[in-house]
C-alpha positions as CSV (number, residue, x, y, z in Angstrom):
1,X,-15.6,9.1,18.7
2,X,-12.0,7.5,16.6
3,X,-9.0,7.5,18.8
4,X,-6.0,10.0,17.9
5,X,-4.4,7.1,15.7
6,X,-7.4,6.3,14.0
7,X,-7.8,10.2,12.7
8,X,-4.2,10.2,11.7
9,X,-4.2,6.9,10.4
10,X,-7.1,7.7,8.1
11,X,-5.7,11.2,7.2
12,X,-2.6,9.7,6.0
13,X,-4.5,7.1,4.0
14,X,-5.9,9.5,2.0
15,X,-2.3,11.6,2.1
16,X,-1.6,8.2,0.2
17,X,-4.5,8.1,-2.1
18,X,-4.1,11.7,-3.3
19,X,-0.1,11.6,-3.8
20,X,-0.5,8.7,-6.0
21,X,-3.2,10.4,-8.2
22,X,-1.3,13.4,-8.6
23,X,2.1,12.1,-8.8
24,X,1.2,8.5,-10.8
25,X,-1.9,8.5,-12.3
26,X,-2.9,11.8,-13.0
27,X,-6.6,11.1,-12.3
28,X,-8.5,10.0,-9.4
29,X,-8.2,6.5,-9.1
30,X,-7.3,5.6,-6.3
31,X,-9.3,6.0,-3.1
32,X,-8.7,5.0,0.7
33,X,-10.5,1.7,1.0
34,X,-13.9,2.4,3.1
35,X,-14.0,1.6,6.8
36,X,-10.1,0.5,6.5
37,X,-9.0,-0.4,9.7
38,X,-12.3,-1.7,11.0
39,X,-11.3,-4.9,10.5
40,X,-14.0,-5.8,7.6
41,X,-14.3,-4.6,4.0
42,X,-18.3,-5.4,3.3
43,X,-17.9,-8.9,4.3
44,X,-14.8,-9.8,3.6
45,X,-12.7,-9.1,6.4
46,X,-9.3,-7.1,5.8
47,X,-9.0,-5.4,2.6
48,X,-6.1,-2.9,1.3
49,X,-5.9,0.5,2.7
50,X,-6.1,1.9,-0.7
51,X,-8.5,0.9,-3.5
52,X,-7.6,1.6,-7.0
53,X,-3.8,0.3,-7.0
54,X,-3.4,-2.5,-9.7
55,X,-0.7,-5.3,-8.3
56,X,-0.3,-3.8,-5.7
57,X,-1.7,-4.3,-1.7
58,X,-1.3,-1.5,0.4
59,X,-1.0,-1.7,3.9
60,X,-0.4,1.7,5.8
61,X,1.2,2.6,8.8
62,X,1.4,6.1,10.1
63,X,3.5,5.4,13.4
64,X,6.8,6.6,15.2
65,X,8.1,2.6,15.8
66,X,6.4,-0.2,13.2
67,X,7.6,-3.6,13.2
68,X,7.8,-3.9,9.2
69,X,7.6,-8.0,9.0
70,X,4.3,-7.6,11.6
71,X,2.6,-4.9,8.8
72,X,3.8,-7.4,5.9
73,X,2.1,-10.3,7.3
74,X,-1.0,-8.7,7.8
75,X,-0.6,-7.6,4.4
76,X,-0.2,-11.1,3.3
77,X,-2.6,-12.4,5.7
78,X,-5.4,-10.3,4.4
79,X,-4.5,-11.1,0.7
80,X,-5.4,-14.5,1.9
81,X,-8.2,-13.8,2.9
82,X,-9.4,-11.6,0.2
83,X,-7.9,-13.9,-2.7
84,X,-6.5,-10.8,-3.9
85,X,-3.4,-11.5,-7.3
86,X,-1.6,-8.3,-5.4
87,X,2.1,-8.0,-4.5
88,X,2.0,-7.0,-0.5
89,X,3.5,-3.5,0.3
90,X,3.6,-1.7,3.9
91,X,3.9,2.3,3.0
92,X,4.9,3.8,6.4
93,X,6.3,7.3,7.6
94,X,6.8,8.9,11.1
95,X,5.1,11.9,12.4
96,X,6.5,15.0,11.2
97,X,8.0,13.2,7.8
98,X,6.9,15.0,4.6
99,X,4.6,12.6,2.5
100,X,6.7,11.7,-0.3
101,X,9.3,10.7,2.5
102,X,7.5,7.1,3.3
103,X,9.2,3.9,2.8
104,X,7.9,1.3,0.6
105,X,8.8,-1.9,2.2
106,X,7.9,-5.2,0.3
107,X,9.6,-8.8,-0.2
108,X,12.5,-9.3,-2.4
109,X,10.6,-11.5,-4.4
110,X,7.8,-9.7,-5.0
111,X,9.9,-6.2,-5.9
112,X,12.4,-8.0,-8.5
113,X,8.9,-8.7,-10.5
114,X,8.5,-4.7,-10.4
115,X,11.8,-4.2,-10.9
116,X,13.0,-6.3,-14.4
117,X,9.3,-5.1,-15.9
118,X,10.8,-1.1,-15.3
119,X,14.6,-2.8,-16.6
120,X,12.6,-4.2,-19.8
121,X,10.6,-1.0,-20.0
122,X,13.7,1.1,-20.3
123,X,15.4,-1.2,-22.6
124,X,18.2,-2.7,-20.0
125,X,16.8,-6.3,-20.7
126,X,14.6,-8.2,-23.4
127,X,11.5,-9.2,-22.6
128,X,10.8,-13.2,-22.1
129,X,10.2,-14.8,-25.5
């Protein structure tokens, strides 16, 4: 039988999965990763907590204290692994948090990418020649 934190671990994954089809896509695309948390993804070991999320890795953690640079390395560490092109992101939120309240945590470098394509997007820069 899954421990307390491995049901509400899960739960939230899917909390994840559904507020990004409803709120970005529109559509079910994205879907929380089989078996995540088990340590292997068929036999690749350490996959992204949510499938379906172009450039981007998710890594989630539903817990009251989270080291964030700890959840980012394993983030990183299991892009590594899985020779996955995605940018690393840790989406975490406390107990008793509403959904939509998570924090996106991610590397500098990695979220200025993110953030001039939404500047050129919006017409606040040109794009590179």
């Amino acid at each position: 039988m899954p421990s307390k934190g491995k049901v509400k671990g899960d739960k939230y994954e899917n909390d994840i999965a559904k507020y990004l089809n409803c709120s970005v896509f529109g559509d079910n695309v994205c879907q929380r990763a089989p078996l995540s948390g088990g340590g292997m993804v068929g036999l690749q070991a350490g996959g992204a907590d949510i499938l379906g999320t172009p450039s981007i890795f998710i890594e989630a953690k539903r817990t009251e204290r989270l080291n964030v640079r700890e959840a980012l390395r394993q983030a990183e560490g299991n892009i590594e692994k899985t020779r996955s092109p995605e940018a690393p992101v840790v989406v975490t939120r406390r107990n008793r948090e509403p959904l939509d309240d998570s924090l996106v945590v991610m590397r500098l470098k990695d979220w200025k990418e993110f953030y001039k394509a939404f500047l050129q997007r919006e017409g606040h820069l040109r794009d590179d020649p």
